[in-house]
N, C-alpha and C positions, 0 to 999 in steps of 0.2 A: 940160631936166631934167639934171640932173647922176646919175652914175655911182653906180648900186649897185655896191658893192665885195664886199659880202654879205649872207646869208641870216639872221636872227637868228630862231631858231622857240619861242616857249614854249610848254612843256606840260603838262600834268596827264595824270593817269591814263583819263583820258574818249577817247571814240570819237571825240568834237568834235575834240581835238588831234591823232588817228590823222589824219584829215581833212586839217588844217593842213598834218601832217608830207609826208602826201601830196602838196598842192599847192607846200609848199618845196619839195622836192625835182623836183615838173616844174620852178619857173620856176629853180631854181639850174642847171638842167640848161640849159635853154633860153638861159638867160644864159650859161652857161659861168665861175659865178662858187659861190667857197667856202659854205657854209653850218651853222649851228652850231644846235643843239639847245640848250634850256635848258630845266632844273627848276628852281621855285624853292619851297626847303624855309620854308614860314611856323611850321612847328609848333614851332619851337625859341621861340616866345614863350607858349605854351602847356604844353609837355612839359617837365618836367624831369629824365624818366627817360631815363638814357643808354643803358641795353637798348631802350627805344622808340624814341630816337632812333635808333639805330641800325639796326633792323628797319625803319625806317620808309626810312631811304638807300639799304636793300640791294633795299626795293621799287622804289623811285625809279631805282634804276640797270639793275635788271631793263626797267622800263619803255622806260628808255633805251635799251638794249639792243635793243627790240623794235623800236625806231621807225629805229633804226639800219640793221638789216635789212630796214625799206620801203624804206628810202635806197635799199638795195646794189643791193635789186631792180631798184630804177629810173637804176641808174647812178650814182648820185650818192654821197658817203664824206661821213656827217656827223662833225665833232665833235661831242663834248655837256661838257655840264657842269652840275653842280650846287651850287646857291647858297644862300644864308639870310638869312631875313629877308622883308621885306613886299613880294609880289611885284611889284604893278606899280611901286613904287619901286626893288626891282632889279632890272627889267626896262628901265628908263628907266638906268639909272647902267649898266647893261652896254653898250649900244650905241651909237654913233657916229654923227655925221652924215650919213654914207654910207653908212647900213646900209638894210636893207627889210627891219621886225618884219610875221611872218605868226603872226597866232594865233588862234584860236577863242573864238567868243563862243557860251556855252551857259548856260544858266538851269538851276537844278534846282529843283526844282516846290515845294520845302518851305520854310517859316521863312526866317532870316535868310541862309539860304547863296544863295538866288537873288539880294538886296541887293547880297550879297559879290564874288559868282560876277561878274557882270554888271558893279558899279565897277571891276573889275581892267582888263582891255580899255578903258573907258571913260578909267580916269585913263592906261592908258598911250598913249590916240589923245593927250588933252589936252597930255600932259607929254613925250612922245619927241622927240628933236631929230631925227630922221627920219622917213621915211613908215612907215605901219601901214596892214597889208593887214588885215584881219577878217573872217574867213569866220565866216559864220552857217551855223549848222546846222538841216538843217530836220529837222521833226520828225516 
């Protein structure tokens, strides 16, 4: 097996990706290897309001912020970043052949977002030029 070099974590706003953040951060520890957070903002193909757009970044960095401090807890310094656009396509365009994606896979119980929720993780096992870790959450 060749060398994880880093941690790539994407996340949403859910308890599923607290989860994730939690388990990047043991194995970047365990590894002794960098690890980076990611949001990826889809709503700019929906929203055209740049006050929503915007409330909607300051949540997203909030978030980040939060997940950041599980890190610290546990030893570990994330970078983060946030991106735009259709997530598990920039999910796959950010990472590297040497990377190891950790991310949560959760269903939301209503209409077309469990479709949604569920293909993201899916196209990004399909299509990532690295390993994808997937923690399922149980419920």
């Amino acid at each position: 097996m060749d060398d994880i070099k880093r941690i790539v974590i994407p996340v949403d706003r859910t308890d599923a990706s607290k989860d994730a953040v939690k388990k990047g951060a043991f194995l970047a520890k365990l590894l002794g290897i960098n690890a980076k957070i990611i949001s990826v903002n889809d709503t700019h193909q929906f929203i055209s309001s740049v006050v929503l757009e915007g409330k909607l970044k300051k949540e997203a960095e909030a978030v980040l912020d939060e997940f950041k401090k599980i890190g610290a807890e546990m030893g570990v310094t994330f970078e983060t970043e946030i991106i735009s656009g259709n997530p598990a396509e920039e999910i796959v365009r950010f990472v590297n052949d040497d990377d190891l994606i950790i991310m949560a896979h959760h269903e939301k119980k209503v209409g077309i977002d469990q479709f949604m929720v569920g293909s993201v993780a899916r196209d990004v096992v399909r299509k990532a030029p690295c390993s994808v870790l997937v923690i399922k959450v149980r419920q």
